[in-house]
N, C-alpha and C positions, 0 to 999 in steps of 0.2 A: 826773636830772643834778644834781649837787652843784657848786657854784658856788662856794664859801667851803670854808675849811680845815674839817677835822672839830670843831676844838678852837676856832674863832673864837668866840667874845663874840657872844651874838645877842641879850640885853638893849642893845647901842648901836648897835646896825643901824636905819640910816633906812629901808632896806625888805629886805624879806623875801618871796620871790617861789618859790609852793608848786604846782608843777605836777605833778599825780600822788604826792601825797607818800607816803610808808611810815609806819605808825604811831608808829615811833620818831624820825619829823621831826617827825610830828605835836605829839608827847610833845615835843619837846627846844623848837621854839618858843612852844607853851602854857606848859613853864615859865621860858620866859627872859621875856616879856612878860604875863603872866600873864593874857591874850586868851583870848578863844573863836573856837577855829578854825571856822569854820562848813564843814559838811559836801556833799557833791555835793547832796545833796537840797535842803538848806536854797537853796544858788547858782540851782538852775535854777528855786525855784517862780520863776510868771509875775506870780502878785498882786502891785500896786502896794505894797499896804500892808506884804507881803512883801519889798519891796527897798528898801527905806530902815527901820533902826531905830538907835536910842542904849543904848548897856546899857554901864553899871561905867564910863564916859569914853570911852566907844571907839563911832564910827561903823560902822556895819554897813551896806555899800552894795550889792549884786548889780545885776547886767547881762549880756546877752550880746550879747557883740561878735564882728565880721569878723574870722576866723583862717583861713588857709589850713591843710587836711588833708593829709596826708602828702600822698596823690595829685595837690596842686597847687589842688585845686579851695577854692573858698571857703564857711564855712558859721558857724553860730553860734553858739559856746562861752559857758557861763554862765561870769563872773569876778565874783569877789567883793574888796571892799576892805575895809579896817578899819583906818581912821586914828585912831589914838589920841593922846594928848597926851605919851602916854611915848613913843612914838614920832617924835619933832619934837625936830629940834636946838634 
């Protein structure tokens, strides 16, 4: 689901919210913030040490949180954040 114009400015976006993304969203907000998009793999490990890092100015956070599934029912989705400094009004 695309949320924003295809042509929006996603260097001044306060967030940027990548559910299911296509390679070529992948590619379009890599190069507007110049971030490491971290991958399914990376999201779900479970190690601690695994879910919190700092690289290039940008916090690297993972968790998985309560989402309901299409069916209603509720279960455990890895989400990952990454707040950067260019990223902050």
């Amino acid at each position: 689901m695309v949320l924003v114009d295809a042509d929006a400015d996603l260097a001044s976006a306060a967030w940027i919210d990548l559910r299911e993304p296509t390679a070529g969203e992948l590619a379009r907000v890599q190069g507007a913030t110049g971030l490491r998009i971290p991958n399914q793999d990376e999201i779900s490990e479970i190690e601690l040490s695994s879910r919190l890092a700092f690289e290039n100015g940008a916090y690297y956070v993972t968790s998985p949180l309560v989402a309901p599934s299409d069916d209603g029912q509720l279960g455990l989705v890895p989400v990952a954040f990454v707040p950067s400094a260019s990223c902050q009004s």
